[in-house]
Each structure stands twice: as structure tokens, then as C-alpha cells.
N, C-alpha and C positions, 0 to 999 in steps of 0.2 A: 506602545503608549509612552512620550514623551514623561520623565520622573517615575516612572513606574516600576516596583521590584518584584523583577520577576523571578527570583527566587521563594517567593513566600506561596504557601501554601493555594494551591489554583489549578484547572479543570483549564488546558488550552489548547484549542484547536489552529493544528499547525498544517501548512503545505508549502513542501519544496520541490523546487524543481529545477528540473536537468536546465542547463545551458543551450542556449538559443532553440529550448524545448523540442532538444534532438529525443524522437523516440528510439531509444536502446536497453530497457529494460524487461523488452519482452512484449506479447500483444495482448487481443483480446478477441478471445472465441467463444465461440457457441459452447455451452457446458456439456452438451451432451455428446463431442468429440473426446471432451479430458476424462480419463482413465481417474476412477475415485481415487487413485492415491497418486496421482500427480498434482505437483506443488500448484498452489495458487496461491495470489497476492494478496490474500487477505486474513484477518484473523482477529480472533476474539479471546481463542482458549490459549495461552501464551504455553501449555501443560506440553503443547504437542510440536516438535520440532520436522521439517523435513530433512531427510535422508539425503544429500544429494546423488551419494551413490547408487542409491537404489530410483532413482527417476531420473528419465532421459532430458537431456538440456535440450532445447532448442527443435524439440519434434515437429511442431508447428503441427497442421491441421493432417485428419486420416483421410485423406481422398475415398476410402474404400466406404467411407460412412455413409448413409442417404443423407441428405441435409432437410431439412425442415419442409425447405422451400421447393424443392426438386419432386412436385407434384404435377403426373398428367396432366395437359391440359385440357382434357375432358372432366375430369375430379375438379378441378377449383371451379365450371361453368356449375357444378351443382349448387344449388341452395343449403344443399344441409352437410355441404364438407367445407368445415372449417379449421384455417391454420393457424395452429397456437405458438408465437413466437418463440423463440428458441432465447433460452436464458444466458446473458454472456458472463464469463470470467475471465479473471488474468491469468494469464499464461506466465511463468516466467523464463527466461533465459539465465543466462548463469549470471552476469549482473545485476538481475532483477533477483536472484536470491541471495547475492551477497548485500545488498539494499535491506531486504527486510529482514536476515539474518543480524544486521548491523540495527536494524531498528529494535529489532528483541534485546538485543544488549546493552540496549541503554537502560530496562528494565533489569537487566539482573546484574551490572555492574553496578547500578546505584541505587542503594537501600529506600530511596524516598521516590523513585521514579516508579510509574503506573503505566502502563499502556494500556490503555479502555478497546481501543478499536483503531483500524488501519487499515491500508490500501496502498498496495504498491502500483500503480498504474505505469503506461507506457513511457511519459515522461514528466511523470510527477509525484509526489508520496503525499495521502493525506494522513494524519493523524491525530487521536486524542489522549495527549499525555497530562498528565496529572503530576502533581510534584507536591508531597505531601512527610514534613517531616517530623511528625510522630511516627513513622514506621520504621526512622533512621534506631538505629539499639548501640550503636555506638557511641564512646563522646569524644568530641572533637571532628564532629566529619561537619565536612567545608559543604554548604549544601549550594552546588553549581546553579547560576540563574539557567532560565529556556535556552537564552542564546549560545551559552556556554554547553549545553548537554545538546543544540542541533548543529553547532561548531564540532564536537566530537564524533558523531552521527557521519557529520559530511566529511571530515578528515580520513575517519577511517575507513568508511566504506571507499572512500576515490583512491587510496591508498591499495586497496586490495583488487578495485577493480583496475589500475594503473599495471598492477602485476599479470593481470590475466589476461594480458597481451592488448591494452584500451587506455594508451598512453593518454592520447587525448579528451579523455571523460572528464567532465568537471559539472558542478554545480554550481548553480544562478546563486551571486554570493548574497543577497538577503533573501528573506524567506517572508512568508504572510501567518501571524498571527492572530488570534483573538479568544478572549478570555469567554471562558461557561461558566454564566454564572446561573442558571434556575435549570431544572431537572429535563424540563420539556425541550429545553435548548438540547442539552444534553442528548435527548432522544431524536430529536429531529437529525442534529448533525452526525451522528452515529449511523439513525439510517442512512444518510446521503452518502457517509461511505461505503456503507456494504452495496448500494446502489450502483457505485461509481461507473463497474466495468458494463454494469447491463445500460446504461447512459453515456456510455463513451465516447458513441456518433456525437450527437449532442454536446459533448462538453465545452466548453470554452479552450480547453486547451488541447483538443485535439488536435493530431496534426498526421 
């Protein structure tokens, strides 16, 4: 929003994304292939960090699993067997956790920054950060506008992924905001994220 400071005190719902919306941050599968403690792209409780040592990068899907859909074709002609869709999540690869690794830090390197909720998708990040600085306890800290703290976000993660043998990675250099301003906003866009990966066919930016 043209004159607008966006430093001050505000609820914004942001999405960036990869360059010419290459997906490389990992995919999106059926939940009940992912192992309960293998990482996924999403998150609420900022308390809990993944291990990446201790989860395998890049497993993709267990062949050895049944799948949902992988029903006799005498069982679906019944009336009373019915198949209940299979819930999707993000899968990440190891760029897809240097992403929302890099998104959790912008919460804890800067005292006024919030992460509400988020979603690392295949090739795009949504999230709800806040920037709110009575929580700043210092005096003197410079409180960075949005663009300035998803300028750091994208610096450093393409920085780290550039190392991890992905010279080529880069992000789409502007990004899509908009301000939350009433609580049901709030609620609604929040769900849309946690929604993200089980809507993913669907999305607009699938690819």
C-alpha cells in the first residue's frame, strides 16, 4: 500500500514465492505415508523445532503402504464402502527446511516479530506475521518495516540454500501483501493456511 508504514504495529498476511514458481521445496502427500515425526511445512507452536538429523530428507512416498484409493474393484461396486479421502501434508526436502527454519528466525532474532501461522508449500511460503513493538525490552532497536524483515527471510535462506549445492535458487523479487485488520480475517486466513497442502491440486499456484 502506496505511503503506508509498515513498520508500525499490524497483523500481515504475506506470500512469497520461488522464481518462475519452480517447485523445489519439497511436495505434498497423503499424511498417512509421513511418519509422526517427520518434518512438515507447517506450524503454529513455534516451541518445537525439527531435528534434521534425526529425519530422512527427501524419502518421498513408502510404496510398501496401501493407499487410500487402492480398493478392490468388487469393494467400491458396494453401497456401503465408502472412501474417505486421504489428508494431504508437506513433505519437506532439505530446502524446504532451510525455508521455514529461516522463517522461524525471523521470530526469534527480532523481539517485535510474531509468527501466528505458516506453510511452506512446494513453491511458495504463506504466512501470518505480526510486528508489534511493545514486546521490543530494549531501547534503541530499530524496528525493521515487513519488507525489510522478508528481504532478510529471502537473503538468508537463498544464501544457505545456494551452499547446499542449489546455485540456481532464487526468489520472485516482490512478494504479495495484506494487512489483518478484524479477528475473523484473522481466523479465516489462518485456516487457509493450515488448509494449504490438502488444497494443493486446486491451488492457483500449482504447478
Amino acid at each position: 500500500m502506496k505511503g503506508y508504514d509498515y513498520s508500525r504495529n499490524n497483523l500481515y498476511f504475506v506470500t512469497i514465492c520461488v522464481d518462475q514458481m519452480k517447485c523445489c521445496l519439497g511436495q505434498v502427500v497423503d499424511a498417512d505415508l509421513i511418519d509422526e515425526n517427520h518434518p512438515v511445512g507447517t506450524g503454529r507452536d513455534l516451541s518445537v523445532h525439527s531435528d534434521s538429523k534425526n529425519n530422512p530428507v527427501g524419502t518421498g512416498r513408502d510404496l510398501s503402504a496401501r493407499r487410500a484409493d487402492a480398493v478392490h474393484p468388487q469393494l467400491k461396486k458396494s453401497k456401503e464402502f465408502s472412501i474417505v479421502p486421504s489428508r494431504k501434508v508437506m513433505e519437506l526436502n532439505a530446502y524446504g527446511k532451510i525455508v521455514e527454519e529461516r522463517l522461524q528466525w525471523l521470530a526469534g532474532q527480532y523481539q517485535y516479530v510474531v509468527l501466528h501461522n505458516y506453510v511452506v508449500m512446494p513453491n511458495h511460503v504463506h504466512a501470518i506475521i505480526e510486528i508489534n513493538k511493545h514486546l521490543v525490552t530494549e531501547v534503541g532497536i530499530k524496528i525493521k518495516s515487513l519488507s525489510e524483515l522478508v528481504g532478510a527471510f529471502k537473503s538468508t535462506s537463498s544464501k544457505w540454500i545456494h551452499e547446499l549445492n542449489f546455485p540456481g535458487f532464487k526468489w520472485k523479487r516482490s512478494f504479495h501483501d495484506s494487512i489483518i485488520k478484524e479477528d475473523r480475517a484473522h481466523s479465516m486466513i489462518s485456516n487457509y493456511i493450515s488448509e494449504n497442502p490438502n488444497k494443493w491440486i486446486n491451488d492457483k499456484f500449482y504447478a
